[in-house]
PyMOL Python script that loads the backbone (N, CA, C, O; Angstrom):
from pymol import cmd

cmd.read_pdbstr("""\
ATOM      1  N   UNK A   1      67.142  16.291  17.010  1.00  0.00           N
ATOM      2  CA  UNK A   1      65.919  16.850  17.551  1.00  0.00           C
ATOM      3  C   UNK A   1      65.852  16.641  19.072  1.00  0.00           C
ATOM      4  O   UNK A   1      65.630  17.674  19.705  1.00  0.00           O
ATOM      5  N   UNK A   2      65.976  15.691  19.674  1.00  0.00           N
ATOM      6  CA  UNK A   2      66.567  14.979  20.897  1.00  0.00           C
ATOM      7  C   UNK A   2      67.310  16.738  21.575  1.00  0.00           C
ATOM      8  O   UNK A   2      67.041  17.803  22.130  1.00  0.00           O
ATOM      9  N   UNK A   3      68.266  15.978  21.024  1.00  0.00           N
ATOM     10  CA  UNK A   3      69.230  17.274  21.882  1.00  0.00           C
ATOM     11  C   UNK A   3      68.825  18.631  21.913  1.00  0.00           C
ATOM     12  O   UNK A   3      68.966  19.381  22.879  1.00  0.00           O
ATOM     13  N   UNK A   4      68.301  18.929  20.785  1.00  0.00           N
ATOM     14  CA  UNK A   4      67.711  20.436  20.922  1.00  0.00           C
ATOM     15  C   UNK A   4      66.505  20.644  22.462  1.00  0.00           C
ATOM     16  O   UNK A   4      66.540  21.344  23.474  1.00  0.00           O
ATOM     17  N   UNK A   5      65.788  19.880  22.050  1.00  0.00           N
ATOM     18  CA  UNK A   5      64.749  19.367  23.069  1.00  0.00           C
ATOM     19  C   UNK A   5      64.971  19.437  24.480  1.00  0.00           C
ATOM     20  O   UNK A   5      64.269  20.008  25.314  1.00  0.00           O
ATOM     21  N   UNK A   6      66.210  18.681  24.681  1.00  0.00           N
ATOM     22  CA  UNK A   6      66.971  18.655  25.954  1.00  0.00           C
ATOM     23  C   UNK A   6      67.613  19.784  26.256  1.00  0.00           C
ATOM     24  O   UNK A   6      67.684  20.131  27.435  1.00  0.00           O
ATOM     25  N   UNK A   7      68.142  20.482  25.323  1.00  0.00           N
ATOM     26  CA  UNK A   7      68.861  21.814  25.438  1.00  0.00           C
ATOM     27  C   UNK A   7      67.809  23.442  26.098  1.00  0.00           C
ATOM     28  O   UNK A   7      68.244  24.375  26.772  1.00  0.00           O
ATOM     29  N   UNK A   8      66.461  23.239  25.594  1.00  0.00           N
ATOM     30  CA  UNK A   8      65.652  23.784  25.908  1.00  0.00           C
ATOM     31  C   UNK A   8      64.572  23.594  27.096  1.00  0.00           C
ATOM     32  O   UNK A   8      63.847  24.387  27.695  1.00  0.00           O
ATOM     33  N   UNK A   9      64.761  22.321  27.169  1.00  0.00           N
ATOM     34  CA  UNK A   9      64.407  22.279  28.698  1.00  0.00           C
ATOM     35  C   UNK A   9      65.470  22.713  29.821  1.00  0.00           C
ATOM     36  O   UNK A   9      65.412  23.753  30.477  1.00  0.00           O
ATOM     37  N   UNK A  10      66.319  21.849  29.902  1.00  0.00           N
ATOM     38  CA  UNK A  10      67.713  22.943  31.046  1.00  0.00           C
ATOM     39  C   UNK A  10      67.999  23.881  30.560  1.00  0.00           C
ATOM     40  O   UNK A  10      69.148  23.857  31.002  1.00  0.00           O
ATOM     41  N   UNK A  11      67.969  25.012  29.832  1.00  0.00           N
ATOM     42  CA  UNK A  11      67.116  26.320  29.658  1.00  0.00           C
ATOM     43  C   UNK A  11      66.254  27.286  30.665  1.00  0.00           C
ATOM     44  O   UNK A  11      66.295  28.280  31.389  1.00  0.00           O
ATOM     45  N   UNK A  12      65.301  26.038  30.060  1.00  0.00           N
ATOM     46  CA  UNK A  12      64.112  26.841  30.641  1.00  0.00           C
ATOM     47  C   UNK A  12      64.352  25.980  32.247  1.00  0.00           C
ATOM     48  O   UNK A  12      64.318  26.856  33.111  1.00  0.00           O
ATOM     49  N   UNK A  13      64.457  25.325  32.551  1.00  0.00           N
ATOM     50  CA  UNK A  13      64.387  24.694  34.129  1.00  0.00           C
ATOM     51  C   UNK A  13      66.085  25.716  34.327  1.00  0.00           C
ATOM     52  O   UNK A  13      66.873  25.083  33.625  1.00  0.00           O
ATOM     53  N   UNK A  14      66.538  26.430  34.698  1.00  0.00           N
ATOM     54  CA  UNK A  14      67.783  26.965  34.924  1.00  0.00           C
ATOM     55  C   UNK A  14      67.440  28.292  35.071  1.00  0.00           C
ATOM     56  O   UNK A  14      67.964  28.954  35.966  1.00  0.00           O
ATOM     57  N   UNK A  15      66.359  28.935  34.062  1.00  0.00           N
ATOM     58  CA  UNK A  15      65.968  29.813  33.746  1.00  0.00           C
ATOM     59  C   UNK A  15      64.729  29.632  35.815  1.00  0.00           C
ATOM     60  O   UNK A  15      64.679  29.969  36.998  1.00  0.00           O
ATOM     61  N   UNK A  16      64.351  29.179  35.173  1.00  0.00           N
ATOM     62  CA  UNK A  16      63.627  28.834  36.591  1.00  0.00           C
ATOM     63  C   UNK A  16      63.993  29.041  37.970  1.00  0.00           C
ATOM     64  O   UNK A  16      63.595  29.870  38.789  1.00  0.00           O
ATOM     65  N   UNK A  17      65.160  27.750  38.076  1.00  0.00           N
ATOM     66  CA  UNK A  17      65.570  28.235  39.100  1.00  0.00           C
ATOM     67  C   UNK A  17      66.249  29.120  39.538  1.00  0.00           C
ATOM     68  O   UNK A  17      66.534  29.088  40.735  1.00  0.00           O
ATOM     69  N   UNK A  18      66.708  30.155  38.731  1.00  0.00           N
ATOM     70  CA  UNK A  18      67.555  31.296  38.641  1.00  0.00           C
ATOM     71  C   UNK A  18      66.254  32.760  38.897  1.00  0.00           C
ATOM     72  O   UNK A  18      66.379  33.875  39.403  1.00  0.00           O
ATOM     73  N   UNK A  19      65.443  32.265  38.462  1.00  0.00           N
ATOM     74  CA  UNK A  19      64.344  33.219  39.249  1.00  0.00           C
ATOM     75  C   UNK A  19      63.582  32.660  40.771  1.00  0.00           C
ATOM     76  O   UNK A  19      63.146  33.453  41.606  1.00  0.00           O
ATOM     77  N   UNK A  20      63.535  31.293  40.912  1.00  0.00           N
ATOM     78  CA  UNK A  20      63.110  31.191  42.228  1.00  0.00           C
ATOM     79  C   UNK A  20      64.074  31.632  42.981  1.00  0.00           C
ATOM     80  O   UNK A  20      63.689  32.517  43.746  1.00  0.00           O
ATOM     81  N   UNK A  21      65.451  31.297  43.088  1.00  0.00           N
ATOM     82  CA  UNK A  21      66.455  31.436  43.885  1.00  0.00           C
ATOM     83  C   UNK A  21      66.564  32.731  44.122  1.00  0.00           C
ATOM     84  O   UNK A  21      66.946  32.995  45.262  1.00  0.00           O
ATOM     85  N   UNK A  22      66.252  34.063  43.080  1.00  0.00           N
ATOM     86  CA  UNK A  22      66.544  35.358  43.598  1.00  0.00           C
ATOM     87  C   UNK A  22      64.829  35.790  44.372  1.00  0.00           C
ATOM     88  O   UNK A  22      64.550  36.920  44.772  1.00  0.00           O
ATOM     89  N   UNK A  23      64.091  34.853  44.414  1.00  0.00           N
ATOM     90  CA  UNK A  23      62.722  35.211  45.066  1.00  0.00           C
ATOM     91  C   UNK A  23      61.735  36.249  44.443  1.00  0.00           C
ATOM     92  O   UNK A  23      61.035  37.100  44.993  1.00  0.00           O
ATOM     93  N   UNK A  24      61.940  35.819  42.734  1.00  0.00           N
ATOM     94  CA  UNK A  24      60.786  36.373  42.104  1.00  0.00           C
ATOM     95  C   UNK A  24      59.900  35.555  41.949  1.00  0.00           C
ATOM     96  O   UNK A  24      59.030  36.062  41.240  1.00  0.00           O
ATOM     97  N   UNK A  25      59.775  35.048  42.094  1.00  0.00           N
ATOM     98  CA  UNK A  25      58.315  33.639  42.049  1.00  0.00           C
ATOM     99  C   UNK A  25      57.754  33.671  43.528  1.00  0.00           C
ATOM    100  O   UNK A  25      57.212  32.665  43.988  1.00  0.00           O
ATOM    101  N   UNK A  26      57.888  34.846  44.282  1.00  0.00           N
ATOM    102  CA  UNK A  26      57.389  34.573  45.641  1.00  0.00           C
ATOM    103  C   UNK A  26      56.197  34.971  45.244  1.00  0.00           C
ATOM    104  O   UNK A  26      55.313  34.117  45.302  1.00  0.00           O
ATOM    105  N   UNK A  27      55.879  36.155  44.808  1.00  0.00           N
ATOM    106  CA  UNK A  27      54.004  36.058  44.522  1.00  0.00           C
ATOM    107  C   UNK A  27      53.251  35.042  43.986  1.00  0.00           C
ATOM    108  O   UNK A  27      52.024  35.030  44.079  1.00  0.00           O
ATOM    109  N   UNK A  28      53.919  34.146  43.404  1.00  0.00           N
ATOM    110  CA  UNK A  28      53.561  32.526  43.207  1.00  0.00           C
ATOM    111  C   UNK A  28      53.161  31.313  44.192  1.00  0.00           C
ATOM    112  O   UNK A  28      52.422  30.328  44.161  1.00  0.00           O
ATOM    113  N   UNK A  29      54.100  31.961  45.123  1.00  0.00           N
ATOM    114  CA  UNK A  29      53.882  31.072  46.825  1.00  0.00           C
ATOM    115  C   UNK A  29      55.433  29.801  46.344  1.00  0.00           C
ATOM    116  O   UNK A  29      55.689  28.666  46.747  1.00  0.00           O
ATOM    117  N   UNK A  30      56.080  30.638  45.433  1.00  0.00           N
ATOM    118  CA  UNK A  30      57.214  29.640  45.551  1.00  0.00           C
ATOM    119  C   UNK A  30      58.629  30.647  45.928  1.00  0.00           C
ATOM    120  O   UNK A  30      59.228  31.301  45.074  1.00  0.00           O
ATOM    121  N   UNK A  31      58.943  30.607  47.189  1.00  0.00           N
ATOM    122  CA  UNK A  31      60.322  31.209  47.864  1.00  0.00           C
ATOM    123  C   UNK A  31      60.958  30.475  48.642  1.00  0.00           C
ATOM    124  O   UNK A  31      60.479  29.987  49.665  1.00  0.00           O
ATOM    125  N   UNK A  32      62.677  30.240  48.045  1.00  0.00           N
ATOM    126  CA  UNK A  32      63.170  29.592  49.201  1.00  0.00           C
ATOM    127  C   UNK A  32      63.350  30.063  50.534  1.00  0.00           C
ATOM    128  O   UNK A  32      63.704  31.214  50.790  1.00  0.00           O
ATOM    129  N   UNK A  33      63.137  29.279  51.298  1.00  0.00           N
ATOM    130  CA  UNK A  33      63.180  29.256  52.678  1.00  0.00           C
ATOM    131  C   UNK A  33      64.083  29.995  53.182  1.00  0.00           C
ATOM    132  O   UNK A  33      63.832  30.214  54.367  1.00  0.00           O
ATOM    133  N   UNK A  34      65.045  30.494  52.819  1.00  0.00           N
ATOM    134  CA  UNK A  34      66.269  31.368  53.486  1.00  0.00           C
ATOM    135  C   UNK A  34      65.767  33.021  53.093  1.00  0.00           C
ATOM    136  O   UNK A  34      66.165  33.925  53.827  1.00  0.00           O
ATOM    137  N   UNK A  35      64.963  33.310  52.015  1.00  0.00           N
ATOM    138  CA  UNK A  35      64.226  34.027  51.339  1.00  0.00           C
ATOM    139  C   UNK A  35      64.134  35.651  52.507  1.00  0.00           C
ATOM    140  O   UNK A  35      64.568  36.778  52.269  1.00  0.00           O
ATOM    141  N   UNK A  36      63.464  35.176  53.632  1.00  0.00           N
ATOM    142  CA  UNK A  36      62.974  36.178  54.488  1.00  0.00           C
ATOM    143  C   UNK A  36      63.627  36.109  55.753  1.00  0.00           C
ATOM    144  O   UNK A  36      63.095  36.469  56.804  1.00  0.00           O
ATOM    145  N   UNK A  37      65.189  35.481  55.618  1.00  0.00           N
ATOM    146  CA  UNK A  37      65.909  35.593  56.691  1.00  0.00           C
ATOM    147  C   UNK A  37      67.335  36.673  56.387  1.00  0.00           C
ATOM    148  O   UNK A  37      68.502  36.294  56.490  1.00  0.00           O
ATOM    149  N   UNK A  38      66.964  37.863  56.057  1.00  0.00           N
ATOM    150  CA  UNK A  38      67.979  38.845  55.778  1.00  0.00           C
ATOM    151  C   UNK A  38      68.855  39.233  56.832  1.00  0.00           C
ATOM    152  O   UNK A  38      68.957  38.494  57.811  1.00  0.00           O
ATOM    153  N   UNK A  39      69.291  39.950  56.783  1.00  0.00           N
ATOM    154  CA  UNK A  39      70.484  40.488  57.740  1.00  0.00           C
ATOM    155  C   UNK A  39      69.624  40.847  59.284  1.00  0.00           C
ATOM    156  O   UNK A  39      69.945  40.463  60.409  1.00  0.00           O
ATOM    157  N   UNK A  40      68.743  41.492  58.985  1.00  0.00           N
ATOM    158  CA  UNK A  40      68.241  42.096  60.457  1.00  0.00           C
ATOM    159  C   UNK A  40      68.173  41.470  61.367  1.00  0.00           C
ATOM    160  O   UNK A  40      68.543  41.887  62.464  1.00  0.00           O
ATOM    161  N   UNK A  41      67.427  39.683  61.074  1.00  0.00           N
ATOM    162  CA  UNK A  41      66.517  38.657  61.416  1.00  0.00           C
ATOM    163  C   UNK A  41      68.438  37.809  61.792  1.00  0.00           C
ATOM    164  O   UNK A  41      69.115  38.182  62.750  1.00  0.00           O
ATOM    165  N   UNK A  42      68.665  37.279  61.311  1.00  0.00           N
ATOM    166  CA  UNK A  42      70.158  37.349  61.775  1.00  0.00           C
ATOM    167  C   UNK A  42      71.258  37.610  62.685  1.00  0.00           C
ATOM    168  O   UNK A  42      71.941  36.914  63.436  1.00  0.00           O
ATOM    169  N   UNK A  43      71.201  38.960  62.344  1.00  0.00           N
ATOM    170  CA  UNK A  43      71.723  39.702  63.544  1.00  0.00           C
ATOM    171  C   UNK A  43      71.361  39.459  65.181  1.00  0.00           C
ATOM    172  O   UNK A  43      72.123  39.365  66.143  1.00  0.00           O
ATOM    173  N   UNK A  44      69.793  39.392  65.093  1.00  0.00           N
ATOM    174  CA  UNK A  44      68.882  39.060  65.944  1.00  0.00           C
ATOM    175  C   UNK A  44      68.887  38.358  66.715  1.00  0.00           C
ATOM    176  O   UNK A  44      68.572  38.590  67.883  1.00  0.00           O
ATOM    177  N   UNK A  45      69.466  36.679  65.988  1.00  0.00           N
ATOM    178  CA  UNK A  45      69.994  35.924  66.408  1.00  0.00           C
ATOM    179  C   UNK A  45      71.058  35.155  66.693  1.00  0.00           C
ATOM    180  O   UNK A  45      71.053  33.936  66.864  1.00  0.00           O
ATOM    181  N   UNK A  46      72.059  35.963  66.744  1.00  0.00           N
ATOM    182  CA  UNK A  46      73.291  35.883  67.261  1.00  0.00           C
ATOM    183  C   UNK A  46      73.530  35.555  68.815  1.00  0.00           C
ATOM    184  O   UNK A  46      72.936  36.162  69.706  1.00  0.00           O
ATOM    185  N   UNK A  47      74.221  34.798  68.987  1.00  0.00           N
ATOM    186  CA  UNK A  47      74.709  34.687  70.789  1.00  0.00           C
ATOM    187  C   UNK A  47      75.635  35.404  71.093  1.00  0.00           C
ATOM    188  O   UNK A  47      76.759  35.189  70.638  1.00  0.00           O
ATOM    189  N   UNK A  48      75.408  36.302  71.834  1.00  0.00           N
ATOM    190  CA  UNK A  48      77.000  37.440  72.187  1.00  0.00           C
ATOM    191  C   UNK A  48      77.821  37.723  71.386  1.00  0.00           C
ATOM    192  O   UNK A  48      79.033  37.518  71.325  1.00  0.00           O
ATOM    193  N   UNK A  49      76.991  38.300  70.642  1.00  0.00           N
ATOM    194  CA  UNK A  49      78.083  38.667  69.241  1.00  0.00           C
ATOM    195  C   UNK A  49      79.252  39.760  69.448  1.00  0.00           C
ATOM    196  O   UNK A  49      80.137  40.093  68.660  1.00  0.00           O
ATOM    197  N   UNK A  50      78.886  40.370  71.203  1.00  0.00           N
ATOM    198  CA  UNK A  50      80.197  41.199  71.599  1.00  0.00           C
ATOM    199  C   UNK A  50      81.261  40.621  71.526  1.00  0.00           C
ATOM    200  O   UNK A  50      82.153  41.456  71.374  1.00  0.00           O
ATOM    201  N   UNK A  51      81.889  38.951  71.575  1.00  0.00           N
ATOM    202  CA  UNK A  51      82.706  38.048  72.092  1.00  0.00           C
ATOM    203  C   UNK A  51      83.301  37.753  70.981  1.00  0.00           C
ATOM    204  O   UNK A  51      84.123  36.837  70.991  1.00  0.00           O
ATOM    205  N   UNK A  52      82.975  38.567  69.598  1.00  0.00           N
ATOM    206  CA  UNK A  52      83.745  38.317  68.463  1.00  0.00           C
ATOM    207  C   UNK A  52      84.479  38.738  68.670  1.00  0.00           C
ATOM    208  O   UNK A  52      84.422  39.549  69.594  1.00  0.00           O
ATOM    209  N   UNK A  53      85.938  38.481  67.862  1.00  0.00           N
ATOM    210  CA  UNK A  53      86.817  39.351  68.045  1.00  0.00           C
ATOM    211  C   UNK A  53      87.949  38.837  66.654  1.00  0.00           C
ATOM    212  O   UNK A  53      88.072  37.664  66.300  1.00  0.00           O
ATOM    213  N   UNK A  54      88.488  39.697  66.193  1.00  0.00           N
ATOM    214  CA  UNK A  54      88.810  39.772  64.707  1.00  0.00           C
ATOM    215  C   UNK A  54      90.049  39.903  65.240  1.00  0.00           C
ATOM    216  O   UNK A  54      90.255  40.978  65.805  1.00  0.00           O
ATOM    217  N   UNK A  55      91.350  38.740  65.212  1.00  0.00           N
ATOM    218  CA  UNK A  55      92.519  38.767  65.275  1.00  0.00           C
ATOM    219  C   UNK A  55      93.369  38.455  64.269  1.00  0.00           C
ATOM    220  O   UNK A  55      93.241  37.466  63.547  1.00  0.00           O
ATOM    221  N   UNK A  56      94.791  39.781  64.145  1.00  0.00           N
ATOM    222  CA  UNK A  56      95.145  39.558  63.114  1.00  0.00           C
ATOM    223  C   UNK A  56      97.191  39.122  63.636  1.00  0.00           C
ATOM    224  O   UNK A  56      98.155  39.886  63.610  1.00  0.00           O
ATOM    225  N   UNK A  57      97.145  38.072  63.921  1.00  0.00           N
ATOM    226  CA  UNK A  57      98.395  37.275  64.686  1.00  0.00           C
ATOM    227  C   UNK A  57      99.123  36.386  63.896  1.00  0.00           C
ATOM    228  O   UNK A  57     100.242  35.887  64.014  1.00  0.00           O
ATOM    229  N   UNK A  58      98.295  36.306  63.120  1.00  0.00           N
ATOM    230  CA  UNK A  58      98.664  34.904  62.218  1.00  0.00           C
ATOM    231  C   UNK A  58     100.413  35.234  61.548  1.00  0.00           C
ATOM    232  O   UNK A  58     100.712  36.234  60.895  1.00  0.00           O
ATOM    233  N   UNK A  59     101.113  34.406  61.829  1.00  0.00           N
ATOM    234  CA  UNK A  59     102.692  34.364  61.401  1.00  0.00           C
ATOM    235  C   UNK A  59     102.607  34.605  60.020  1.00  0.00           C
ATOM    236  O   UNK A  59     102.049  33.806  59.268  1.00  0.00           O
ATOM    237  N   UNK A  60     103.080  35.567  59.664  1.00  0.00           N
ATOM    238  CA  UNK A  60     103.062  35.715  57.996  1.00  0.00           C
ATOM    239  C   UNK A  60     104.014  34.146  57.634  1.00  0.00           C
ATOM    240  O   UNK A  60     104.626  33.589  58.546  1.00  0.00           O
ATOM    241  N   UNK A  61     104.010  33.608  56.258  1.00  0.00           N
ATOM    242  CA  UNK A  61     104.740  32.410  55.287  1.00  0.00           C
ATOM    243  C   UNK A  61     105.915  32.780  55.492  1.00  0.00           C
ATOM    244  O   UNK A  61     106.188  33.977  55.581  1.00  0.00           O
ATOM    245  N   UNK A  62     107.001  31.638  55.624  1.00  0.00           N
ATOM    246  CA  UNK A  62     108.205  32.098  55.231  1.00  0.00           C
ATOM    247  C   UNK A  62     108.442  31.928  54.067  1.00  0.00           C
ATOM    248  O   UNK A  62     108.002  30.992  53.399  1.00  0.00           O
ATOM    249  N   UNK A  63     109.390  33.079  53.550  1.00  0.00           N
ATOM    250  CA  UNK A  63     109.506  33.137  51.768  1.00  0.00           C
ATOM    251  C   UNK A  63     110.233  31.295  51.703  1.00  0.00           C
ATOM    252  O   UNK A  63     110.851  30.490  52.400  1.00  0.00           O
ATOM    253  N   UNK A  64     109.605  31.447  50.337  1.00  0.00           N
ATOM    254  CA  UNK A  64     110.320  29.872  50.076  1.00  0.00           C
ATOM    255  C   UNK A  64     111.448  29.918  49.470  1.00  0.00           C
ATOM    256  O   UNK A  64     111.536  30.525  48.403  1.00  0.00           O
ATOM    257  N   UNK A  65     112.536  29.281  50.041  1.00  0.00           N
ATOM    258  CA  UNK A  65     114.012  28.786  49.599  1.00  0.00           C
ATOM    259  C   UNK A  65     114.091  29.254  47.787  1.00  0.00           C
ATOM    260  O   UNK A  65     113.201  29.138  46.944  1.00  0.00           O
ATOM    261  N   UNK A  66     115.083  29.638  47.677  1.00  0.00           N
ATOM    262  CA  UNK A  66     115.370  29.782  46.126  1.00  0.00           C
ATOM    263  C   UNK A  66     116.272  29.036  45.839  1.00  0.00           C
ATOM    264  O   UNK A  66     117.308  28.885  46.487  1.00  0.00           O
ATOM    265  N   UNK A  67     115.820  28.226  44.345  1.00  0.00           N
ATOM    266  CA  UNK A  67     116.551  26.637  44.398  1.00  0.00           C
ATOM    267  C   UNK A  67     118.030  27.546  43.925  1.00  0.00           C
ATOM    268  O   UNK A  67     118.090  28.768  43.785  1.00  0.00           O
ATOM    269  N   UNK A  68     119.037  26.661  43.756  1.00  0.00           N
ATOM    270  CA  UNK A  68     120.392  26.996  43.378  1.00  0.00           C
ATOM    271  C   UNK A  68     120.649  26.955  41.977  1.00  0.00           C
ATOM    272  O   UNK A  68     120.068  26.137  41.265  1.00  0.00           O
ATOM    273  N   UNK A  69     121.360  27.660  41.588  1.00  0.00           N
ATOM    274  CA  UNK A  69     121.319  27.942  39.629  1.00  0.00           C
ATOM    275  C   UNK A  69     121.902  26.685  39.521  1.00  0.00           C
ATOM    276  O   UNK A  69     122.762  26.119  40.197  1.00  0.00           O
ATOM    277  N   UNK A  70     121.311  26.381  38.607  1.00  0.00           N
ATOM    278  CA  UNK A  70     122.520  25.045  37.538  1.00  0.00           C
ATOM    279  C   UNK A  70     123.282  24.953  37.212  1.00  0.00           C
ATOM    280  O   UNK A  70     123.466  25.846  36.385  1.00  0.00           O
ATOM    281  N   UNK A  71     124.211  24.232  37.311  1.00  0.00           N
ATOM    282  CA  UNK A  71     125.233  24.532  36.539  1.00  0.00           C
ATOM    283  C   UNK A  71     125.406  24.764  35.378  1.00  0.00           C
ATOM    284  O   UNK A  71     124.539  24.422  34.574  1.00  0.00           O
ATOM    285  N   UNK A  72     126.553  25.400  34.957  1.00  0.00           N
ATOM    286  CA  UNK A  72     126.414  26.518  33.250  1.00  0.00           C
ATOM    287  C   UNK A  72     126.868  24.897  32.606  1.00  0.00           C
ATOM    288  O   UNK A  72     127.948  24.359  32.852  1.00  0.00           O
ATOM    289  N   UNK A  73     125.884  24.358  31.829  1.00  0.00           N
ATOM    290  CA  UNK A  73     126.647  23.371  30.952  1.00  0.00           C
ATOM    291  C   UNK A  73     127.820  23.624  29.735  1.00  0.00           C
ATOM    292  O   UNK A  73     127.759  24.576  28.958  1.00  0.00           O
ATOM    293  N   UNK A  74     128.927  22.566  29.714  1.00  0.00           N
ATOM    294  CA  UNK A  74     130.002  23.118  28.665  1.00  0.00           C
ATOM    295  C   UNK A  74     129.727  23.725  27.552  1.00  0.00           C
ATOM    296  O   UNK A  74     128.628  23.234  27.297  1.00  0.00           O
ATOM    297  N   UNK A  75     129.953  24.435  26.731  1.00  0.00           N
ATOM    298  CA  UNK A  75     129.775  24.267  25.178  1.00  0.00           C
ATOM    299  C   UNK A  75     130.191  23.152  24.512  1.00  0.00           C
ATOM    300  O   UNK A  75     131.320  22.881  24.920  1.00  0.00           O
ATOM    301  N   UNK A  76     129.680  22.053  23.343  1.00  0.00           N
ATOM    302  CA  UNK A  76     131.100  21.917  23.193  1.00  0.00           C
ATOM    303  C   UNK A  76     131.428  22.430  21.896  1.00  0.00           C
ATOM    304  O   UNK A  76     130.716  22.911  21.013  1.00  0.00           O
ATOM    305  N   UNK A  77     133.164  22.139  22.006  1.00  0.00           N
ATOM    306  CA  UNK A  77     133.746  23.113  21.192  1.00  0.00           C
ATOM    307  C   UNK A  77     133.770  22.003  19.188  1.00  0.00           C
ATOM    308  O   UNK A  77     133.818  20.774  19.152  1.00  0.00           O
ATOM    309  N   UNK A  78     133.735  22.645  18.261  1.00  0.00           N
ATOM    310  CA  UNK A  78     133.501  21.966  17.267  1.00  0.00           C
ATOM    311  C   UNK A  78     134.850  21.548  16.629  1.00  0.00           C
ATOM    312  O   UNK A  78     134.864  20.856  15.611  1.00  0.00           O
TER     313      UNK A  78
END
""", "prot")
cmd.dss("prot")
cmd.show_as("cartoon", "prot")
cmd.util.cbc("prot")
cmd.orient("prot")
């Protein structure tokens, strides 16, 4: 009975925070704080975001060594 109990509360508390977190409980007065900081508001605040610059230099991996076959062990003969 215990466990059921427990099973239905982290449930329902999961259930919870899985709706605060997408900000349906904001007509409640419960939204997280990141809630009303979307892309626009963001953007907004960027410092010289001209000065990005997306470089693609990076040394590709060198293929890795291929070990050496084994040697063919004897048969032996019967």
């Amino acid at each position: 009975m215990k466990l059921r109990l427990l099973f239905v509360v982290l449930l329902l508390a999961n259930a919870g925070y899985f709706l605060w977190a997408r900000g349906d409980l904001a007509g409640f007065g419960l939204a997280p704080a990141g809630l009303n900081e979307r892309e626009p508001q963001r953007l907004a605040r960027q410092i010289r975001p001209e000065w990005l610059q997306i470089r693609n230099d990076a040394k590709p991996a060198a293929p890795a060594p291929t070990p050496a076959p084994a040697a063919a062990a004897p048969t032996p003969s019967p």
